[in-house]
C-alpha positions in Angstrom: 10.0 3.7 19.4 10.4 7.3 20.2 7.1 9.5 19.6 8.3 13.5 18.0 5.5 15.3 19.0 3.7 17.5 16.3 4.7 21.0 16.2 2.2 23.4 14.0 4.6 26.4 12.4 3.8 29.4 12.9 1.4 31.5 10.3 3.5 33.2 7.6 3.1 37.2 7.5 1.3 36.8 4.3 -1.8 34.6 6.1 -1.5 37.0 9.2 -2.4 39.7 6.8 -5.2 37.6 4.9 -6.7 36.5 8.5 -6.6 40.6 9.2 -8.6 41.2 6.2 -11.1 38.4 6.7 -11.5 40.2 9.8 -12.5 43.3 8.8 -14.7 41.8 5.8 -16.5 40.0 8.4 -16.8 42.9 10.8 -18.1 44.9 7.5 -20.7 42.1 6.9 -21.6 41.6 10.5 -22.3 46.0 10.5 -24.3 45.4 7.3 -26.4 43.0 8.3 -27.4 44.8 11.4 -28.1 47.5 9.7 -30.5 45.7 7.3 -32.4 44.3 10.4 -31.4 40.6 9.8 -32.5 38.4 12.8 -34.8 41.2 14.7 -37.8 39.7 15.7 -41.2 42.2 16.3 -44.0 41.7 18.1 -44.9 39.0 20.5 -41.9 36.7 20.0 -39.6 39.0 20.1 -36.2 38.2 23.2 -36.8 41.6 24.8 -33.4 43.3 26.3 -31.5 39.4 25.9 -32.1 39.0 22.1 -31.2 42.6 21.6 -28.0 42.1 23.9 -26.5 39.2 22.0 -27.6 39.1 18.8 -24.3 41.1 17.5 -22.9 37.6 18.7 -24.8 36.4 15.8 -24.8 38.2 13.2 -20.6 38.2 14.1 -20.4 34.9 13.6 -22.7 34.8 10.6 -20.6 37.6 8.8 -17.4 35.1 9.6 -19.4 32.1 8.6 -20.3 33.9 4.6 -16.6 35.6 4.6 -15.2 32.1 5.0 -17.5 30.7 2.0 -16.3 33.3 0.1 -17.6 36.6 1.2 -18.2 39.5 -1.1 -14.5 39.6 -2.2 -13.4 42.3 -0.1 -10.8 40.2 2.5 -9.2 39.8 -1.2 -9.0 43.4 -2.4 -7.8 44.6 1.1 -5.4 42.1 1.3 -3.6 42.8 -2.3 -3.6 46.6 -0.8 -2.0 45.8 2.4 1.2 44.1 0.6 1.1 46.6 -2.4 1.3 49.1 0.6 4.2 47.0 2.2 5.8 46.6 -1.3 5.8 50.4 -2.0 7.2 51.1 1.9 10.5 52.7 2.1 
């Protein structure tokens, strides 16, 4: 019996453009949600110079975590405008 191992194909330019905009829509929701002061904790149980230190790890990952159930649309919208941009190129 001879065993074909399982190759994975390579991502088609279409998903490497939608993974580049989920990217940036999470790295927009990750900047929001700092700014909004999600996850920073005052007063005696506060993590001091750790928590403040790796918190962006959080909120990163929390950002990813709402862009993958959906986000707020905008991977969508900035992926339609890369390809128009592609379709339009000389």
């Amino acid at each position: 019996m001879d065993i074909q191992p399982i190759t994975a194909h390579p991502p088609s330019h279409r998903d490497q453009l939608m993974s580049k905009a989920e990217e940036l829509e999470a790295t927009f929701l990750s900047e929001m949600l700092a700014h909004s002061g999600l996850g920073e904790m005052h007063g005696s149980f506060g993590g001091g110079e750790g928590e403040a230190q790796f918190s962006s790890f959080l909120r990163q990952e929390q950002a990813r975590l709402i862009v993958q159930k959906g986000g707020l649309g905008l991977a969508e919208l900035i992926f339609n405008s890369m390809v128009k941009a592609e379709d339009n190129a000389p």
